[in-house]
C-alpha positions in Angstrom: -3.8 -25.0 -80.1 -7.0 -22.7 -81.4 -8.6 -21.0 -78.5 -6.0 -22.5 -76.3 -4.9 -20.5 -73.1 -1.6 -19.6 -72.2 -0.2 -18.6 -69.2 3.8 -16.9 -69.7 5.5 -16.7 -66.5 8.6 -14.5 -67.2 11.0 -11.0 -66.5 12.9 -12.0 -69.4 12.1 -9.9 -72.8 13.1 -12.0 -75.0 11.6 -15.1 -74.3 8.2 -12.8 -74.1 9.4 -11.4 -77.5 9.5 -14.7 -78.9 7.1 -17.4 -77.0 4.5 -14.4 -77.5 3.9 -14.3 -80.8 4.7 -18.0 -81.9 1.8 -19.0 -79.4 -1.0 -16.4 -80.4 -0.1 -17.7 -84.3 -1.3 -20.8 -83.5 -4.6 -19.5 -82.5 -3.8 -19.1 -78.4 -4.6 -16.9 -75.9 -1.7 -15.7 -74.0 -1.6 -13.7 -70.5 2.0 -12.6 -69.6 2.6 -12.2 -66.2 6.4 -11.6 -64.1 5.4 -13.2 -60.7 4.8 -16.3 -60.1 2.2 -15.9 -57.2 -0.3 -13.8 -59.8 0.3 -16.8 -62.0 -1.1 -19.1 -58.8 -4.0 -16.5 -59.0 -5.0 -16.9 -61.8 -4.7 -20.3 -62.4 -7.4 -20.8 -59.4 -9.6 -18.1 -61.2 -9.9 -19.8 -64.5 -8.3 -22.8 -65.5 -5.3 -23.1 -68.3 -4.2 -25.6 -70.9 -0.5 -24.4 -71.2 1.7 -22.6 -68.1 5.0 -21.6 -69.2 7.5 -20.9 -66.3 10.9 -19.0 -66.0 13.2 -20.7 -63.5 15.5 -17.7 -62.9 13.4 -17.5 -60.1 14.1 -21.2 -59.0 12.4 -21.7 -55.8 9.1 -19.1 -56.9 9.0 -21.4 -59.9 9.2 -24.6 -57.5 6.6 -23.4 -55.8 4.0 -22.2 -58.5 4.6 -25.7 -59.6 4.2 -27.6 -56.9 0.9 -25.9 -55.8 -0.5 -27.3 -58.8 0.7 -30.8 -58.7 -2.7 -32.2 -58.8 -3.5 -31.0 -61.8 0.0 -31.2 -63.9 0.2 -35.1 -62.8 -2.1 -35.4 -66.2 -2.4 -33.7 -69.5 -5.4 -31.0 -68.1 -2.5 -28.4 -67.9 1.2 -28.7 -69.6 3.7 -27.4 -67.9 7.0 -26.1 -69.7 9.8 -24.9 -68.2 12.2 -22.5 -68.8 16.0 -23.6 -67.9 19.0 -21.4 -67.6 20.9 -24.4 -68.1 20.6 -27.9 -67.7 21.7 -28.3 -64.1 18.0 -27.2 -63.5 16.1 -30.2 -65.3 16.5 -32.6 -62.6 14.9 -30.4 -60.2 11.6 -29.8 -62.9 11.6 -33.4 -64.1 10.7 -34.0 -60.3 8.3 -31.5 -60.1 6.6 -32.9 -62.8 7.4 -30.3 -65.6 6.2 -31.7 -69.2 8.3 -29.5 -71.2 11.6 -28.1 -71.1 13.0 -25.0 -73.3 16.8 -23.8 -72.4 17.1 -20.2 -72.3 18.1 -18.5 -75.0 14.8 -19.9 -76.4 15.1 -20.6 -80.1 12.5 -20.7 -82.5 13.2 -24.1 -83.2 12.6 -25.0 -79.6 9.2 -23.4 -79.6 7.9 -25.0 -82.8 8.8 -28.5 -81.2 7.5 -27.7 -77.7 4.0 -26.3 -79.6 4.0 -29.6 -82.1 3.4 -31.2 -78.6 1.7 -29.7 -77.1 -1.0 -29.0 -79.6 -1.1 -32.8 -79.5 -2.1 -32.8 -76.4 -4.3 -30.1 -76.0 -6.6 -32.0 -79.0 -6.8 -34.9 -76.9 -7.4 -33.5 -73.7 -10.6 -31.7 -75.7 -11.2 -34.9 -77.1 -11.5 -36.5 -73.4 -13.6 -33.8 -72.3 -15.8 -32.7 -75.5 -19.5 -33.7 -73.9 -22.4 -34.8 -75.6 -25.6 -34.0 -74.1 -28.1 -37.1 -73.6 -30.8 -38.0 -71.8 -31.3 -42.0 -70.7 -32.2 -43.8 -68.0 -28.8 -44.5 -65.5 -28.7 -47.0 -62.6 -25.7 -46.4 -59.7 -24.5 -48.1 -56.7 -22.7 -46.7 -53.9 -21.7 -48.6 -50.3 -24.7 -47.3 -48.6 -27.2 -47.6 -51.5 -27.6 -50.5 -53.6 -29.6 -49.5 -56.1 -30.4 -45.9 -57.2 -32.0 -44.8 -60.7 -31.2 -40.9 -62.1 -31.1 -39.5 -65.7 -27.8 -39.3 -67.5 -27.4 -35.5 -68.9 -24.4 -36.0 -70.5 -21.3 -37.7 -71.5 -17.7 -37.4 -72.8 -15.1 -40.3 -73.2 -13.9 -39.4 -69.8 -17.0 -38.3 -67.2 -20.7 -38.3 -67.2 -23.2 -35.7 -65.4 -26.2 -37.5 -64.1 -29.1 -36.3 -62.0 -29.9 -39.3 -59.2 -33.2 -39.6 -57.6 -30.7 -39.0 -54.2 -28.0 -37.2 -53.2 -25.0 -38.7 -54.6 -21.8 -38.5 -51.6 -18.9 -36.4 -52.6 -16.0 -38.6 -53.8 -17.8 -41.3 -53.5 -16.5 -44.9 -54.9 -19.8 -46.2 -57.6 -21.0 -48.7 -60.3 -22.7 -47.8 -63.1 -25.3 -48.8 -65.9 -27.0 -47.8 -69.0 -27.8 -48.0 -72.4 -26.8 -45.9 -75.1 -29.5 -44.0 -77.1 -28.9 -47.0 -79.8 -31.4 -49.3 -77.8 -28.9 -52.3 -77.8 -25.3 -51.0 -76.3 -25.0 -51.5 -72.8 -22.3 -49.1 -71.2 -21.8 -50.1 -67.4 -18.1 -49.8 -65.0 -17.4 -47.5 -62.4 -16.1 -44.4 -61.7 -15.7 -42.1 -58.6 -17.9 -38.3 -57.8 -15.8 -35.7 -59.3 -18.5 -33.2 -57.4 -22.4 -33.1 -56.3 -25.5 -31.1 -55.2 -28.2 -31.2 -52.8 -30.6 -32.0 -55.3 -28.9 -35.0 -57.0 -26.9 -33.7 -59.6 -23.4 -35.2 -59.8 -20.0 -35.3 -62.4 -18.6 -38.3 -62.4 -15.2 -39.8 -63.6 -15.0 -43.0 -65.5 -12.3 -45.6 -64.1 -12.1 -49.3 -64.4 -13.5 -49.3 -68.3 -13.1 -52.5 -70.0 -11.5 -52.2 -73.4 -14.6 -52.9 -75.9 -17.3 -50.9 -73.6 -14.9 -48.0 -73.9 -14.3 -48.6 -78.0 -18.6 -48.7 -78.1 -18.6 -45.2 -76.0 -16.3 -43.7 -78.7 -18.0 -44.7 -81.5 -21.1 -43.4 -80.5 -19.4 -40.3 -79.0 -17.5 -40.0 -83.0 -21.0 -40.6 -84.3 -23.2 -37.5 -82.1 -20.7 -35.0 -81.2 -19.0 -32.4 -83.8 -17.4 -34.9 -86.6 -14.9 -32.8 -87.9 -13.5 -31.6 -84.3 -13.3 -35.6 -83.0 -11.6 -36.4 -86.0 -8.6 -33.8 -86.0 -8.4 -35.1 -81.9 -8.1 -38.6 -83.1 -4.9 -38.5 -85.4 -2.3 -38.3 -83.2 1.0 -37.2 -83.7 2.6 -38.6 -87.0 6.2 -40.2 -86.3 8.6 -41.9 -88.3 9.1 -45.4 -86.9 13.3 -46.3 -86.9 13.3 -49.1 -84.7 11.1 -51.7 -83.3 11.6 -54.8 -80.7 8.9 -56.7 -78.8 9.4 -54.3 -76.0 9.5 -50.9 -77.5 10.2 -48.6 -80.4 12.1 -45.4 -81.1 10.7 -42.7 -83.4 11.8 -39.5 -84.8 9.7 -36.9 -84.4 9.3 -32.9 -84.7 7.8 -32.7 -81.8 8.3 -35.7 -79.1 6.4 -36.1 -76.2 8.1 -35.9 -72.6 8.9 -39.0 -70.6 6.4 -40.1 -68.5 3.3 -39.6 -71.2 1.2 -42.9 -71.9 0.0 -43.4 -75.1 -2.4 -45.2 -77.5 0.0 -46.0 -80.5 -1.5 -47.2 -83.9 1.3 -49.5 -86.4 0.6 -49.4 -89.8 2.6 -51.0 -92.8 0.6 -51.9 -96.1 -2.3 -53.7 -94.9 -1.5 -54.6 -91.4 -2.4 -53.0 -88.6 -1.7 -52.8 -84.7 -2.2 -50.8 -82.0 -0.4 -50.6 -78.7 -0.1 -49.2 -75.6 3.1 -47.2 -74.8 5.4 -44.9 -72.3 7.5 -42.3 -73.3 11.4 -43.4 -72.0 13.3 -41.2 -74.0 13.1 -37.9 -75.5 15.3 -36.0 -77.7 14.1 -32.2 -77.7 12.7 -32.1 -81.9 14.2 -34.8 -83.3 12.7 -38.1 -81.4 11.2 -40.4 -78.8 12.0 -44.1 -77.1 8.5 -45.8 -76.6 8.3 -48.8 -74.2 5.3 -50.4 -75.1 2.8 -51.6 -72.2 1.4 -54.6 -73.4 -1.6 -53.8 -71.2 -3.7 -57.4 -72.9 -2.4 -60.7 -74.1 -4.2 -59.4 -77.3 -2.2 -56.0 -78.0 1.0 -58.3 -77.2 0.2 -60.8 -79.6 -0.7 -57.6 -82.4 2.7 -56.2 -82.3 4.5 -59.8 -82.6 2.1 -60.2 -85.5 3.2 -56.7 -87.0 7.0 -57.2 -85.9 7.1 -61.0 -87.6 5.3 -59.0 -91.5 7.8 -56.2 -90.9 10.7 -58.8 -90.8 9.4 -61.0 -93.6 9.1 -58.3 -96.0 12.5 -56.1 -96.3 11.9 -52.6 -97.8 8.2 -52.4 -96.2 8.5 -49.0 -94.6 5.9 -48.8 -91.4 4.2 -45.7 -90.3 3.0 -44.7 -86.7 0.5 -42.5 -85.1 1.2 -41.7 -81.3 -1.8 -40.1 -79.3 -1.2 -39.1 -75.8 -3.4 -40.4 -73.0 -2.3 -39.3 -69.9 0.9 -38.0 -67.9 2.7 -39.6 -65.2 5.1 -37.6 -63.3 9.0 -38.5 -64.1 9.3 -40.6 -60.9 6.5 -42.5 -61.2 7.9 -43.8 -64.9 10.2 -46.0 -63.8 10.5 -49.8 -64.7 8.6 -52.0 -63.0 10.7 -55.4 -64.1 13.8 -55.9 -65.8 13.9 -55.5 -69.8 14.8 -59.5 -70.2 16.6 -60.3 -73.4 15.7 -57.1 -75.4 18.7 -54.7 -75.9 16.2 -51.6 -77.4 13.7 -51.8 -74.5 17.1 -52.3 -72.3 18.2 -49.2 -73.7 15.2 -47.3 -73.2 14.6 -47.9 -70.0 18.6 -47.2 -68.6 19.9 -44.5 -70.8 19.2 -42.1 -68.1 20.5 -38.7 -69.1 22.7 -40.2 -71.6 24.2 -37.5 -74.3 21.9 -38.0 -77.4 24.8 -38.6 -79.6 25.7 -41.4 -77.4 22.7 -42.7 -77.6 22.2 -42.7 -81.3 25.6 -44.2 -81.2 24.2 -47.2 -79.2 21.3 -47.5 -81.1 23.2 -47.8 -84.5 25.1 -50.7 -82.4 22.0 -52.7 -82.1 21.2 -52.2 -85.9 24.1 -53.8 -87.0 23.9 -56.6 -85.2 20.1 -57.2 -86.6 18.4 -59.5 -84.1 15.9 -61.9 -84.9 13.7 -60.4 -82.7 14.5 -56.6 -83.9 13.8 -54.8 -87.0 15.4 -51.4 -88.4 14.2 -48.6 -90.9 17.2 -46.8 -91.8 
């Protein structure tokens, strides 16, 4: 969280007395404000990677939120709110909140909230850390088939370019070039985040296919500042419990809200997979259901592989890395087909706002009865 900043919306005292502090140790910058309208203000004057909200104030705090629900629907700004009691969370899961802290805060809250959201914050600097360069780009719009510009620079998420024409606002284009290496060819599309009179554009990447976007990393790990793109790369260290086809549960220190999508990374002895994953379930500092997204036939068939080593060698203990990608808000998380013949996933995706001591309760269920296609840790 170095160099992080902090917006604390609150009239309470002791949540100041305590988020205060706990945030500036871990290298933040923190503005306190009590109104929820100067919060607004601020947030349009100079952007924020953490806003922290009181809902004693319900419908102010509804409304600070929902002004900014174009931003908060990703990880560019995390959004925690504070709950008198738990009758509120429905009300800031739909709003989109990515964290939520019951008042009175407790230290132990806060340190899992800031395990988060530090996890975050690294990646979302990892998305936008730009490396200047200066090569040759060709880009295609509907009215213009063919247009060359200079790229200017380039992070894993966004490119400036200057085009020989004005580029349209929000325009939909394709894109080409070659990396400085001489031989790696980056092309997809993306759409005009903003532009200028004179040909200067940002533009977001979209529509990447796997291996072009492994080639842009690399070279990005290679050019830009080593030491910071490593410590955004190592994700969030969990300890892996439970493990299906469909999903996985973790515990963890600081667990991720539902709705984030992650790249997950398997590792036991000397195999390896990685996955794609959604947050289902979260347990406030202590754990996480993943369903995993199986976004190729390839990262389906790498977690079979892992599952079927786990289950022919008892006693190997698997590790797990979880790095968030992205956000989607709680209503968009919901299952798009039914879970099939896997109780875990089938539990992830229905326990709803089931106690967590029920749920563990379930969980231990499945354990004992050990299904082929299931493996436990504990």
């Amino acid at each position: 969280m170095k160099n992080a900043q902090a917006i604390l919306v609150t009239r309470d005292p002791s949540c100041t007395d305590l988020l205060r502090p706990a945030l500036e140790s871990v290298g933040a910058a923190v503005q306190t404000v009590a109104d929820a309208y100067e919060a607004q203000r601020r947030l349009q004057d100079a952007p924020a990677d953490l806003l922290i909200v009181d809902f004693s104030d319900a419908a102010a705090a509804a409304s600070l939120i929902d002004a900014l629900r174009p931003a908060h629907t990703s990880a560019a700004l995390l959004v925690v709110a504070l709950l008198e009691d738990e009758s509120q969370r429905p009300n800031a899961n739909h709003l989109g909140a990515h964290f939520i802290m019951y008042k009175p805060v407790t230290p132990a809250q806060v340190q899992s909230v800031l395990k988060a959201t530090s996890a975050f914050v690294t990646r979302e600097r990892r998305r936008t850390t730009r490396v200047p360069i200066q090569v040759p780009v060709t880009l295609a719009w509907p009215e213009a088939t063919e247009v060359e510009g200079v790229l200017l620079d380039i992070s894993e998420n966004g490119m400036d370019i200057m085009a020989a024409q004005p580029v349209p606002n929000f325009a939909e284009l394709s894109f080409s070039f070659l990396l400085p290496d001489g031989t790696t060819t980056f092309s997809g599309r993306g759409s005009v985040a903003w532009s200028r009179g004179n040909g200067e554009a940002g533009v977001r990447f979209h529509d990447i296919a796997e291996k072009e976007l492994k080639n842009l990393v690399d070279w990005l790990r290679a050019n830009a500042d080593a030491e910071r793109f490593e410590q955004t790369t190592a994700g969030l260290p969990c300890k892996l419990t439970d493990l299906s086809l469909g999903g996985c549960y973790v515990e963890s220190e600081g667990p991720l809200p539902v709705g984030t999508q992650l790249d997950l990374w398997l590792i036991a002895g000397e195999m390896q997979a990685r996955a794609e994953g959604l947050v289902r379930v979260h347990h406030p500092a202590s754990g996480m259901g993943i369903e995993f997204l199986s976004a190729t036939e390839a990262q389906k068939k790498a977690v079979e592989q892992f599952l079927d080593f786990l289950i022919s060698r008892p006693g190997v203990i698997p590790e797990m890395r979880a790095v968030p990608r992205d956000f989607l808000p709680f209503s968009a998380a919901a299952p798009a087909e039914e879970a099939g013949a896997d109780p875990l996933l089938a539990l992830l995706r229905n326990q709803n706002d089931m106690p967590h001591a029920e749920f563990l309760t379930q969980l231990q269920h499945q354990r004992n009865r050990e299904p082929e296609s299931a493996a436990a840790f504990v």
